[in-house]
C-alpha positions, -999 to +999 in steps of 0.1 A: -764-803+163-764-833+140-732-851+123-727-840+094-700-872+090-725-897+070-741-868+047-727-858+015-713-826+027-681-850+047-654-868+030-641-886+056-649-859+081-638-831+066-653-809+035-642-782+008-675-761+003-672-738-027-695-708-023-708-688-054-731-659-036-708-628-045-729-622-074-754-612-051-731-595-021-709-582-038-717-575-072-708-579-107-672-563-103-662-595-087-662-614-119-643-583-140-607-601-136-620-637-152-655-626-174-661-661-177-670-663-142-698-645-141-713-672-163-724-695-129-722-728-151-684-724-153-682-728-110-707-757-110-680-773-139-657-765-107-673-780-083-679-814-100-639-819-090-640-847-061-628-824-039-657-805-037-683-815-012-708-790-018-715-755-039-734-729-019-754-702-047-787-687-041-823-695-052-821-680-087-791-697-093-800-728-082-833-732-098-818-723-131-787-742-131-784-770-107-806-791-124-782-797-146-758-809-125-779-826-096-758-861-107-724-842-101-726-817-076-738-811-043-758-784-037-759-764-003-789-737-010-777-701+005-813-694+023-804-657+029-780-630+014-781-592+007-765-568-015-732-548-012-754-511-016-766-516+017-753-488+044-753-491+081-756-522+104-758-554+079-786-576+079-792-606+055-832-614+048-841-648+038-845-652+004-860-689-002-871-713+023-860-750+033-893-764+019-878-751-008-844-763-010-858-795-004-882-799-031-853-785-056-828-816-043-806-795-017-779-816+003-783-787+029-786-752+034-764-720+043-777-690+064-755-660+074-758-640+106-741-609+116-737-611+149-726-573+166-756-562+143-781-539+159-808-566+137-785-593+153-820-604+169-840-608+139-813-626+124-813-650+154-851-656+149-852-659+112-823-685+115-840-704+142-868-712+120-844-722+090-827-745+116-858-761+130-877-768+094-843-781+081-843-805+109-873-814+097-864-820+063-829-839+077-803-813+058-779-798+081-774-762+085-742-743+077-737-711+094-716-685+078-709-669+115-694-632+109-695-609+137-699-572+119-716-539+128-718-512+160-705-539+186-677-553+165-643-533+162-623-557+145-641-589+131-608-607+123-593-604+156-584-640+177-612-635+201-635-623+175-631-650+156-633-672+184-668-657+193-680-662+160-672-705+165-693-704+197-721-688+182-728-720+156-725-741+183-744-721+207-770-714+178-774-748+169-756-750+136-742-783+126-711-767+106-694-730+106-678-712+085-653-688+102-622-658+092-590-673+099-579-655+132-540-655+116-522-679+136-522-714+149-526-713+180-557-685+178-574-712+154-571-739+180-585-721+204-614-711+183-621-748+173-616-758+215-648-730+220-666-744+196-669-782+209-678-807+189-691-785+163-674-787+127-651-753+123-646-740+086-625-716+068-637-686+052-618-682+021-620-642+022-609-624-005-583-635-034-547-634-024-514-653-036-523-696-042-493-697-019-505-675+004-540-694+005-530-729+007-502-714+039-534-707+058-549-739+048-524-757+061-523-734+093-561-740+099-561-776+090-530-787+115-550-765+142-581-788+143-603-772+117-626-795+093-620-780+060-633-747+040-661-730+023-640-709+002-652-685-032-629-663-048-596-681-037-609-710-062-628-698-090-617-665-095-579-682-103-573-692-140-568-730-133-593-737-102-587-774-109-550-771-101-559-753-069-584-777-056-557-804-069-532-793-039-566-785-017-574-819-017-539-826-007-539-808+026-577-809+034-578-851+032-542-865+031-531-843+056-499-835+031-466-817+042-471-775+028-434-779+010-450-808-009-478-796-019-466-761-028 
């Protein structure tokens, strides 16, 4: 594990990732309730707010719009993904390479494993690889850590969760991304198992701004680092407003009534 405290992914230790790969998992439908979204130039207008420490998308994305915005945004390159049609255990492929996340301008790169899979072993190869060549190329390595499949009956559950944070460090990540286990004390325990390794919150799917920033501030007070968070940002009709009171709790450690 490297710091991740000096590189562009840290503000002061802590980071707000915004991650665009739904396109890809889950599908067109996910832009239906804001049509505008689906245009992937709108989030990387986002993600120029100095709030934002990086923007996760995937190869074609990158390639066609980062460029653009190379001077304003930090790009973490989402190595792997799949789509929602696939049925049985889940299993994410690489897509691109490091070498080539590099040579585009990448800050760092993203992989997602599934552990509970029955390919939970490929998945731990293909990562290794990622890991070592992007150690190589000095861009730390987020891991989106999810437990799913046969050996997993409820991924949100405290000790779950908690698995999932020991994984990245046991894998050799140098941040994770992780569900919020729904209380306090099940997040401080989660962020105690995973050492010295940088614990992040999974945005998960939209819900109330109220009910979001509540498990912000719960996740924050409990020792986590920050968030890599989608649809909870740009799916809202003022994004800038919600990472506004984001940057509030995430790096001035502000009181929930305030902010709210």
């Amino acid at each position: 594990m490297r710091s991740v405290a000096e590189t562009p992914l840290s503000r002061n230790g802590r980071s707000i990732l915004i991650a665009m790969d739904h396109g890809l998992e889950r599908g067109p439908s996910v832009f239906e309730s804001l049509p505008e979204r689906a245009d992937p130039s709108t989030v990387f207008d986002v993600a120029t707010h100095d709030a934002v420490t990086g923007l996760a998308v995937q190869k074609g994305v990158a390639e066609t719009y980062y460029p653009s915005y190379e001077d304003d945004v930090t790009l973490v390159a989402k190595l792997n993904g799949k789509t929602g049609m696939v049925m049985g255990d889940r299993y994410s492929p690489p897509i691109w390479t490091v070498e080539n996340a590099a040579a585009l301008g990448a800050a760092a790169i993203g992989y997602t494993v599934y552990t509970g899979s029955n390919r939970e072993a490929d998945m731990f190869k293909e990562f290794s690889r990622a890991r070592d060549a992007a150690r190589e190329a000095d861009l730390p390595v987020v891991l989106w850590s999810y437990p799913r499949g046969q050996g997993v009956n409820d991924h949100d559950a405290p000790d779950t969760v908690a698995y999932a944070a020991r994984v990245g460090l046991e894998l050799g990540a140098d941040m994770a991304k992780i569900k919020h286990p729904g209380t306090r004390e099940a997040v401080e325990w989660a962020v105690h198992v995973a050492g010295e390794l940088p614990v992040l919150m999974s945005g998960g799917a939209s819900v109330s701004e109220e009910a979001f920033l509540r498990d912000v501030h719960t996740f924050m007070r409990a020792g986590g680092r920050g968030l890599t968070v989608g649809r909870n940002i740009w799916q809202r009709e003022n994004p800038t407003a919600t990472l506004d009171k984001l940057e509030q709790l995430v790096y001035e450690d502000a009181a929930l009534d305030d902010v709210i």
